[in-house]
N, C-alpha and C positions, 0 to 999 in steps of 0.2 A: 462768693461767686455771683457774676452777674447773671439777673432773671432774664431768659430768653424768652417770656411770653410776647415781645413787642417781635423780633423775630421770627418767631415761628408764626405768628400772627401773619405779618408781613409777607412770607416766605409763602405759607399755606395760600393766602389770597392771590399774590401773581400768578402761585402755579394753577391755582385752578380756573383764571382768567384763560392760560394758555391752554388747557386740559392735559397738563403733567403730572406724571406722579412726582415722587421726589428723584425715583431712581434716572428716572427721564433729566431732571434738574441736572441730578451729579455727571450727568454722560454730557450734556449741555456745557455745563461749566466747566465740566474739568476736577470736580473734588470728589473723591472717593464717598460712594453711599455711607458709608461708617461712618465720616466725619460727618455727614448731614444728619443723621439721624443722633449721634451724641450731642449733637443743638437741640434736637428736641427730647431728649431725656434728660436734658438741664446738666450733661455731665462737662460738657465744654461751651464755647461761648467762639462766634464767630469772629475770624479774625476780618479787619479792615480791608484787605486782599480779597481773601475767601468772600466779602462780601460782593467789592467790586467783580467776579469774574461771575458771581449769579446777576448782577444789573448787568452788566455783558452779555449774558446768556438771555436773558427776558429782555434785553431792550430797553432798558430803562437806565433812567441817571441816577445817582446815590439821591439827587436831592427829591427823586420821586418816591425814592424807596424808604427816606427816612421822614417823609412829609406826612 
């Protein structure tokens, strides 16, 4: 399984740029709290999609999300 610390990383720092929590995030983007928070218990791992509809949601472009 891939480590999601670079993710959750990432994820935690935009949302508290915007002053979101996560469940704010998931109503934003569109993916169920469950799935957001099983990225950060390391139980799943963000799909490509899922990622692009949170840079959607924050405003930002993958290349800023993964830079």
């Amino acid at each position: 399984m891939i480590d999601n610390r670079l993710y959750k990383k990432k994820i935690t720092s935009y949302c508290n740029e915007k002053g979101w929590s996560l469940c704010e995030l998931s109503l934003q983007a569109n993916i169920s709290t469950a799935t957001i928070y099983s990225w950060f218990k390391n139980e799943k791992s963000p799909s490509l999609k899922n990622i692009q509809k949170i840079c959607i949601a924050l405003n930002i472009t993958l290349c800023d999300f993964f830079s």
